[in-house]
Backbone as numpy.savetxt, mean C-alpha at the origin, in Angstrom:
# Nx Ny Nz CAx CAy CAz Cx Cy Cz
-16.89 1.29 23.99 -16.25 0.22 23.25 -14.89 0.65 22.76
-14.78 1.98 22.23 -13.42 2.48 21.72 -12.50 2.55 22.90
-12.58 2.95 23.86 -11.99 2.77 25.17 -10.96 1.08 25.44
-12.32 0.25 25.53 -11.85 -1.31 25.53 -10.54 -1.50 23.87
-11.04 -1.17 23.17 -10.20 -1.75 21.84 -8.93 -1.00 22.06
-8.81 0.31 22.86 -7.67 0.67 23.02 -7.66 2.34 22.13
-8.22 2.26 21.13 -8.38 3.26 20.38 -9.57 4.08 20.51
-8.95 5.41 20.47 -10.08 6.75 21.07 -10.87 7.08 19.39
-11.70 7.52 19.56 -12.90 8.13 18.64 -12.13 9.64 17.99
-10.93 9.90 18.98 -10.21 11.00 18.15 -9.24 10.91 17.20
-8.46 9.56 17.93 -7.73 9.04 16.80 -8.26 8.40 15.40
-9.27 8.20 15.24 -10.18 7.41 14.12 -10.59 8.59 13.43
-10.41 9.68 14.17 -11.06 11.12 13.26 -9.80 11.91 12.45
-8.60 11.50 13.17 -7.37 12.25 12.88 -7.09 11.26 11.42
-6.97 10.14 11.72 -6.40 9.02 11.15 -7.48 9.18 9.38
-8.77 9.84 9.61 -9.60 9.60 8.44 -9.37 11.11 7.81
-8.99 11.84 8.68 -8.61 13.19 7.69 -6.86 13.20 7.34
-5.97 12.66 8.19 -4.97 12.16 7.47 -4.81 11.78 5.89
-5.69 10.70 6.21 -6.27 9.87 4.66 -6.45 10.53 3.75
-7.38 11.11 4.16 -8.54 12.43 3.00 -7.54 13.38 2.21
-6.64 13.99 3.61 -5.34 14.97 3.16 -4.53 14.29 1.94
-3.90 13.34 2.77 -3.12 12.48 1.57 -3.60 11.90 0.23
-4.91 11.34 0.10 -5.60 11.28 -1.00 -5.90 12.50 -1.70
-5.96 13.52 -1.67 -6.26 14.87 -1.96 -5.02 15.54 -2.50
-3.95 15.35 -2.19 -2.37 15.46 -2.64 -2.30 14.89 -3.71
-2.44 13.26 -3.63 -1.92 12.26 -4.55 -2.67 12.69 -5.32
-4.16 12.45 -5.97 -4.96 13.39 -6.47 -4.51 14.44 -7.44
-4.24 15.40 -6.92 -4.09 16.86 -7.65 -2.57 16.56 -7.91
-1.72 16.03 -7.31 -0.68 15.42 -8.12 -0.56 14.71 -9.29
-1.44 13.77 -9.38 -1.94 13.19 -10.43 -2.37 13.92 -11.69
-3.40 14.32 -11.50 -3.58 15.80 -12.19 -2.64 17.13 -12.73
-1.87 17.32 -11.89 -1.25 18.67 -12.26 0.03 18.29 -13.09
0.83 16.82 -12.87 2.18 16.81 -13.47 2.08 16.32 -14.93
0.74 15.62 -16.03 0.19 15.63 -16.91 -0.30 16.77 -17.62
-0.92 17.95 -16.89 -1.27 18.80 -16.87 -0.57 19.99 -17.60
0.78 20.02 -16.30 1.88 20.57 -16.44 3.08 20.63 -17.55
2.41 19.93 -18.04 3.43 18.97 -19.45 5.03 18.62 -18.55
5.06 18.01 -17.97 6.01 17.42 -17.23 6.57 16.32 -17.24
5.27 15.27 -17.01 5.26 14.03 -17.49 4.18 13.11 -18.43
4.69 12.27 -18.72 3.13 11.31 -19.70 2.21 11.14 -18.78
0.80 11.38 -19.23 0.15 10.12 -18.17 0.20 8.89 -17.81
1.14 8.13 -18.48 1.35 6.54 -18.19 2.98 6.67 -17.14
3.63 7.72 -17.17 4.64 7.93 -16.33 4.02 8.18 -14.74
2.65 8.74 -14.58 2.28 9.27 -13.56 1.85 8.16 -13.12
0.94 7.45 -13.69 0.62 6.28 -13.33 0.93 4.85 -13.09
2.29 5.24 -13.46 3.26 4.39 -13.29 3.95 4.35 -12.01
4.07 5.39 -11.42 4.22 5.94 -10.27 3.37 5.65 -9.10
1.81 5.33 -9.81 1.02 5.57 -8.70 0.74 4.08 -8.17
1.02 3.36 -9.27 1.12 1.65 -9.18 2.29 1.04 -8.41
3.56 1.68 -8.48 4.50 1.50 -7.89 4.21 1.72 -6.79
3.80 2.95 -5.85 3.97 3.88 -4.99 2.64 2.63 -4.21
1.73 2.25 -4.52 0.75 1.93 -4.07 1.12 0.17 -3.48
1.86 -0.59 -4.62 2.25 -1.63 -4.11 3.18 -1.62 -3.17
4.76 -0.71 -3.41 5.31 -0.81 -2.32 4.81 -0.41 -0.78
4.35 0.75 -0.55 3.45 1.65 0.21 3.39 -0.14 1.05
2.00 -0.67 0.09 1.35 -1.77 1.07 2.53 -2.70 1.44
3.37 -2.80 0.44 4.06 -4.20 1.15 5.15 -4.11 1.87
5.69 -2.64 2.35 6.35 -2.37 3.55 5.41 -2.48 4.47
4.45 -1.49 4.82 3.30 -1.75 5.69 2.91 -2.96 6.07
2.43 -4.08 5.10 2.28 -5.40 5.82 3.95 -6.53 5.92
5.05 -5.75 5.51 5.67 -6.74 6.40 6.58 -6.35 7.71
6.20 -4.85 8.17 6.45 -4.08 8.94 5.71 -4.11 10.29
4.38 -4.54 9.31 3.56 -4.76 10.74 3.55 -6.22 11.69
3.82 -6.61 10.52 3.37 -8.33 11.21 2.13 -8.60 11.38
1.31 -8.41 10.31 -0.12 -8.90 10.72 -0.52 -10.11 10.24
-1.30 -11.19 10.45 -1.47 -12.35 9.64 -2.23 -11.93 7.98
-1.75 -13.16 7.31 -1.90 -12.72 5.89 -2.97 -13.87 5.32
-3.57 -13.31 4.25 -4.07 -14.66 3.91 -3.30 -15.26 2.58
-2.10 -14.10 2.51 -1.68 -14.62 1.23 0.25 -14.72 1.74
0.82 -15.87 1.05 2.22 -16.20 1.33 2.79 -16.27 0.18
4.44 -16.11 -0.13 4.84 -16.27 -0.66 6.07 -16.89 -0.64
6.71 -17.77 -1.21 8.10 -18.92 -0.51 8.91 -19.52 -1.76
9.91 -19.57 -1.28 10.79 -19.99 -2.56 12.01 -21.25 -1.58
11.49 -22.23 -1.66 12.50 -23.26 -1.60 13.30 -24.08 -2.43
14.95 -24.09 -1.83 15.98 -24.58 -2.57 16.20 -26.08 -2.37
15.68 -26.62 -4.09 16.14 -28.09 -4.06 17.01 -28.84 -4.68
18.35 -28.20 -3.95 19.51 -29.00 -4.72 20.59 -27.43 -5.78
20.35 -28.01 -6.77 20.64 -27.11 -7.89 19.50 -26.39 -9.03
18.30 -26.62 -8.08 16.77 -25.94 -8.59 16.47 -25.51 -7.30
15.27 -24.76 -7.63 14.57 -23.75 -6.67 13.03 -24.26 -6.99
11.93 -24.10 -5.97 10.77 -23.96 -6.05 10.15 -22.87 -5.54
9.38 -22.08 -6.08 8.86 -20.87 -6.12 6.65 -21.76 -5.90
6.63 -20.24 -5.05 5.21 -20.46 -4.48 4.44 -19.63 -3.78
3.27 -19.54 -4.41 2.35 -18.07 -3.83 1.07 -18.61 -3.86
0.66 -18.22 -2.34 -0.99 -18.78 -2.14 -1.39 -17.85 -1.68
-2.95 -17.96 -2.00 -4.13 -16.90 -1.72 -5.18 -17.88 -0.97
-5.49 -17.56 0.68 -6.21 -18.50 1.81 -7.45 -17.33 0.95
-8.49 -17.80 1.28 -10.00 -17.39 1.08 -11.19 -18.42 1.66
């Protein structure tokens, strides 16, 4: 079946210790710069909220994948209409 979808059983193994690696960084990053007396914990985590939304929303508008959620701002006149839906 991995064959047909295009994707090998090695790449799904690389791709999940990738993950693991990088979660394991962010992690002990998290940890050590609080730690370290470096930064606040609400600075770190401030970081990690940032880092996490942008992260995704280059990724999904990079990819082009369908969404279930849109967002649109049309100009009417000398006003604007603003608009965000969530399909479910």
């Amino acid at each position: 079946m991995s064959f047909l979808s295009g994707h090998s059983t090695e790449d799904s193994h690389l791709r999940t210790g990738i993950k693991a690696a990088n979660t394991t960084l962010a992690a002990g990053t998290l940890w050590a710069r609080p730690e370290g007396q470096r930064h606040y914990p609400s600075d770190v985590l401030v970081g990690y909220a940032l880092g996490t939304f942008l992260s995704g929303f280059i990724y999904d508008s990079l990819m082009n994948l369908d969404s279930d959620e849109s967002f649109s701002i049309i100009p009417l006149g000398d006003q604007a209409s603003a608009s965000y839906s969530i399909q479910f």
